[in-house]
N, C-alpha and C positions, 0 to 999 in steps of 0.2 A: 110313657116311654116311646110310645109306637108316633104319637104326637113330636116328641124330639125328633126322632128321623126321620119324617118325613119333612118336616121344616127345615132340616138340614138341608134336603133335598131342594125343597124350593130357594132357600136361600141362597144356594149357588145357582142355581139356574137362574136366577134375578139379578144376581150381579154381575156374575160372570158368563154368563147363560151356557154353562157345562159344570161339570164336577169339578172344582179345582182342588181343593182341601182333600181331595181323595185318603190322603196319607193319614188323615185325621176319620176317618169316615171306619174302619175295622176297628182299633183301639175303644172307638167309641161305641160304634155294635157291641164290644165285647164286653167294657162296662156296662151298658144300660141292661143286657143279657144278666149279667151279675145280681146288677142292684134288682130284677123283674123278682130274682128268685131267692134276695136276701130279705131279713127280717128288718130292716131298716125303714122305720117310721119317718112319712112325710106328713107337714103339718096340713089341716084343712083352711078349707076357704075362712078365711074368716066372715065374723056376723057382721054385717053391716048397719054398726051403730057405733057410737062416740064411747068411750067408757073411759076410766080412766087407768083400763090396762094398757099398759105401752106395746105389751105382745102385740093386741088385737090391733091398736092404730100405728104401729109401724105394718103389718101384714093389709092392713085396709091402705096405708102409702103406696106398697108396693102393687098390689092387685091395680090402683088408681095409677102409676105410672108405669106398668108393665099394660095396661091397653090405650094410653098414651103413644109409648112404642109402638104398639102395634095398629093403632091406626096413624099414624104420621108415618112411619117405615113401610105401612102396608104389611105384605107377607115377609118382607124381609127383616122383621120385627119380633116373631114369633119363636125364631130359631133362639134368639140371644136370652129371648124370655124364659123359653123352658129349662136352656142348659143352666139359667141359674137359679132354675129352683130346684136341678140335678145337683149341682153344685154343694147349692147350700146345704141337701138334706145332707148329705155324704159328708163335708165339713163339722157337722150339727152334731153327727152323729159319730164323729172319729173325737171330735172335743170332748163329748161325754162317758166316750167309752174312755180318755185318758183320765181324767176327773175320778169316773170309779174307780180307774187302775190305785190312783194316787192316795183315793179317800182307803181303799182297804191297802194297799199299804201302809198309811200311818195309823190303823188302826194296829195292826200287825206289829208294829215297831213298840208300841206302848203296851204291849200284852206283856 
């Protein structure tokens, strides 16, 4: 998390060379503060090998164009990288948590 804001950081100051997104910069302190002290699973790096799990070679894609990004963008590459792996876990983990909502309701419903 501490890696997201500071990339924030540079990534305004590389483009705009000041804070511009300021108005985006507290909402986002105030999530990543959240997510630091929720129970929400991020996935790990993956192993770097071929298999023929789609998990592990869609997350070896993205590791392989997420430092793509970041060396053609330079530092201003890293911001966009993190926030979507904030992103994603947060996503990941509101889909699942609907999924059990839905699975033990129709369990519920057929009792």
């Amino acid at each position: 998390y501490a890696l997201t804001i500071s990339s924030f950081i540079i990534f305004n100051l590389s483009v705009w060379e000041k804070i511009k997104l300021d108005f985006f910069l507290v909402p986002m302190l105030l999530l990543l503060s959240i997510l630091m002290a929720s129970r929400i699973k991020y996935e790990k790096l993956p192993q770097f090998k071929l298999s023929k799990n789609r998990k592990n070679n869609f997350s070896l894609l993205f590791v392989f164009v997420s430092l793509l990004v970041i060396a053609y963008f330079k530092g201003k590459g890293i911001f966009p990288v993190t926030i979507t792996i904030v992103f994603h876990g947060l996503i990941r983990w509101l889909i699942n948590l609907i999924r059990h909502r839905s699975e033990t309701a129709d369990v519920s419903i057929y009792d």
